[in-house]
N, C-alpha and C positions, 0 to 999 in steps of 0.2 A: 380150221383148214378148209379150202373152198371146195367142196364136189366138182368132179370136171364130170361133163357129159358130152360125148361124141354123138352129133346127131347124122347118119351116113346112111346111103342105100346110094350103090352102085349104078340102080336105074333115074336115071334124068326125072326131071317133071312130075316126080311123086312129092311137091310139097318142103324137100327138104331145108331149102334157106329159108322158105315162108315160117318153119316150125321155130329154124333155128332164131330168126328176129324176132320173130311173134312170141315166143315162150322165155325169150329174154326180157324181152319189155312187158311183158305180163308180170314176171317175179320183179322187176323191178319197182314194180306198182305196191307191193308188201313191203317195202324199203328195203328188201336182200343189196345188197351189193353184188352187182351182175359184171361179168368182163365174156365180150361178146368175140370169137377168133375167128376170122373168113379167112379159109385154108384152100375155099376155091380162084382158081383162076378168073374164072369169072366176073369177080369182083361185087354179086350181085349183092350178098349181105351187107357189103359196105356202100354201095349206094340206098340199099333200103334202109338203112342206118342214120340216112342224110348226111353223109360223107363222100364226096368226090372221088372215086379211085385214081379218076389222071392228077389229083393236087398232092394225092398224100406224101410226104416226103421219102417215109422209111415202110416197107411191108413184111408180110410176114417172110416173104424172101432174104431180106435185110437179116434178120432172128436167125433163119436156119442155116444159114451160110456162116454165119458169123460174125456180119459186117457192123450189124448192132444190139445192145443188149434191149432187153423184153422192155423196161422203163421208159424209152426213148422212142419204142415205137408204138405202143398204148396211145391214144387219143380220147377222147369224152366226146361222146357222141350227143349232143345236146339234143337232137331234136326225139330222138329215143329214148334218153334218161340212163346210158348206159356205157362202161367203158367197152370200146373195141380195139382191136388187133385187125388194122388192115389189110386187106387185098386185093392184089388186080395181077395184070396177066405178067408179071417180073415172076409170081408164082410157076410158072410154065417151066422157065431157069432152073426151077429151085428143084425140081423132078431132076434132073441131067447131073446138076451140081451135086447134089447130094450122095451121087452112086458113088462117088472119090472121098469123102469124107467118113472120119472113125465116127464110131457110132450115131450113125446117122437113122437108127430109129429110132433113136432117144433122144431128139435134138431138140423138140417142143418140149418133153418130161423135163427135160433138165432146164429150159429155160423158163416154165411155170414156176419151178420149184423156189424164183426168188419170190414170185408175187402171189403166188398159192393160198398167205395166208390174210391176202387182200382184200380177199372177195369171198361170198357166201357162193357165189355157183360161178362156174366157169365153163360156158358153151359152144363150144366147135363145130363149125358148119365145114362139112369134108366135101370134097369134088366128089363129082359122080362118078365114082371109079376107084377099083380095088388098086391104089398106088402108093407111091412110098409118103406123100403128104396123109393119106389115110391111115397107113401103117403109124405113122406119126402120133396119129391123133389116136389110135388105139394104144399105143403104148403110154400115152398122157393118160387118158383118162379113167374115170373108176367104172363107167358103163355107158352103154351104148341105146341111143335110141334108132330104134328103125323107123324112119315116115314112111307107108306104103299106102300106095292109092286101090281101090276093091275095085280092080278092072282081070281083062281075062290073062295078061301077062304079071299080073301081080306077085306071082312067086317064083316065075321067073327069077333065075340068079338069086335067088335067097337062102338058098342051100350055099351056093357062093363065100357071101357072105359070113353068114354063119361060120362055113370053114376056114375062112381069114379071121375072123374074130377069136375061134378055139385055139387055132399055131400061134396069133397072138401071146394068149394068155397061155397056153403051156410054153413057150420062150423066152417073152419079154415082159410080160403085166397079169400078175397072176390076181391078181386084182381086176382084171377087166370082170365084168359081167355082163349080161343083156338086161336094161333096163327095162326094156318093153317095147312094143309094137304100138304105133299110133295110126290108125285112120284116116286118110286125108280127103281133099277132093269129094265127099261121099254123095250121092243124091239116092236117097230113099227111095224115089220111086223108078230106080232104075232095079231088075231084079239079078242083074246080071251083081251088082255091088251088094244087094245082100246076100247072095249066095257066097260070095269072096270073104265078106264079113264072115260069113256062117265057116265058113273053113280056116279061119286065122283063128277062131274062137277056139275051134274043136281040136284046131294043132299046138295050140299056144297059150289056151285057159288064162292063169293068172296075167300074164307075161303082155295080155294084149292091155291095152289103156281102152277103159271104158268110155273116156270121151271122145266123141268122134265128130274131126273138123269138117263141115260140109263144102261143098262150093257155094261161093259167095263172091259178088261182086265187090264190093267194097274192098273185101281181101286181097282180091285180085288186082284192084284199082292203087291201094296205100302205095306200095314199091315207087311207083311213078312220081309219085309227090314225097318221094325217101323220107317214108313216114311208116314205125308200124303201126298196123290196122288199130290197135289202140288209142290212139295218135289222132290217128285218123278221121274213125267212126267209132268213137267207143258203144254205142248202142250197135253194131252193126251183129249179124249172127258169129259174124269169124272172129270178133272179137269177143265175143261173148263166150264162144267157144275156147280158145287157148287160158281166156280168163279161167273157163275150168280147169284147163291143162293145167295150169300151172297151181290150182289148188288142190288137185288130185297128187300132180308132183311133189308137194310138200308133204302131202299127208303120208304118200308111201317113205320120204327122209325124213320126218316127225324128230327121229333123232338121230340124223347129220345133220340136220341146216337147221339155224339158229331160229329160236320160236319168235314171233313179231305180233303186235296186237292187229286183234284183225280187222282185214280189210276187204275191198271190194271182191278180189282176189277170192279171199277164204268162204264169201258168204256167196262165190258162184256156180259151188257145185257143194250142199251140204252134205254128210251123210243122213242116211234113216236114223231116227231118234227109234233106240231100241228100247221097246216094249221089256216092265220089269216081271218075272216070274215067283216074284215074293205077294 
């Protein structure tokens, strides 16, 4: 059964569609079976996708309303290696519509639950904003990544967060959890982001992800040519970087997501080879 992960933070421009394309097409490089869902209006994961949002015929709006089932509106994203779940601004609708509809926080859970056991992970890029498509995507998924950028607003609304996440899961998905805190955006020699670093660490220890995506032109550049940065530049640092993501990400599922020989993926972030005491 595939892991679904809610990649979400309320504040804009922290990185979130960049994680959510980049950490799909990273696992999808270990041959996981990946299905990629843009839940924003936006539309951006599905153009960085190399998917047209004004072509698509059916979106994730189509799903939640009702108007079609999850199969028919799946596409193969060829130029990323990955299926997606389209989106564009019919998404907007899908806010309004959905306040008149029975259980309409559960309206993604339930239409995962045909293809759930299609795919080894299942990634959700949520709109910037605590709303009922986000509610959506928490009540679907088994945990939640935060992308946060080490700037001076960066915990801003986090506390937020966090409390839509917890009424979540004591109501509707007792299953959620917090996956972890990712890094985004970072420049080392700014001290204003180590200091921010130094405070996610010491509030959120295990919980934060030790890899940490830098600013990168490349990364910044891929979206444009709807390509992820893998795609793209695979030498690039931003690629190199999610390449760790997403080997760190399997190491902490070791046993949810199905073991795969390894690849470029697993040998880009090894552990320390621990010293024996015999």
């Amino acid at each position: 059964m595939g892991h679904i992960l809610a990649v979400t933070n309320q504040k804009g421009g922290v990185g979130k569609t960049t994680t959510s394309v980049n950490l799909a097409a990273s696992l999808t490089e270990t041959g996981r079976k990946v299905l990629l869902i843009d839940l924003d209006a936006q539309g951006n994961a599905t153009m960085g996708s190399g998917i047209d949002k004004h072509d698509v015929e059916q979106t994730g709006y189509d799903l939640l309303i009702g108007h079609a089932n999850i199969r028919d509106v799946i596409v193969y994203a060829e130029a990323a290696g990955y299926d997606l779940l389209p989106g564009n601004s019919d998404l907007t609708a899908a806010e309004v519509e959905l306040l008149d509809k029975d259980d309409r926080e559960r309206r993604l859970r339930a239409a995962l639950s045909y293809v759930q056991n299609d795919y080894d992970l299942i990634v959700i890029d949520c709109p910037p904003s605590l709303s009922m498509l986000t509610v959506n995507a928490l009540a679907a998924a088994h945990g939640v990544l935060i992308p946060i950028q080490c700037e001076y607003y960066a915990l801003e609304g986090l506390s937020a967060l966090l409390d839509t996440i917890e009424r979540v899961r004591a109501s509707i998905n007792p299953e959620l959890d917090i996956e972890g805190l990712l890094r985004t955006m970072y420049d080392a020699r700014n001290n204003l982001s180590n200091d921010v670093s130094a405070q996610l660490q010491e509030h959120f220890g295990e919980k934060l992800y030790r890899t940490i995506i830098p600013r990168n032109v490349r990364l910044a550049e891929a979206p444009s040519h709807g390509l992820p940065v893998l795609r793209y530049d695979k030498s690039s640092r931003g690629a190199i970087s999610y390449l760790a993501l997403a080997g760190e990400y399997l190491r902490r599922h070791a046993q949810v997501l199905p073991q795969a020989g390894e690849t470029e993926v697993d040998r880009a972030e090894q552990p320390a080879p621990q010293r024996s005491h015999l």
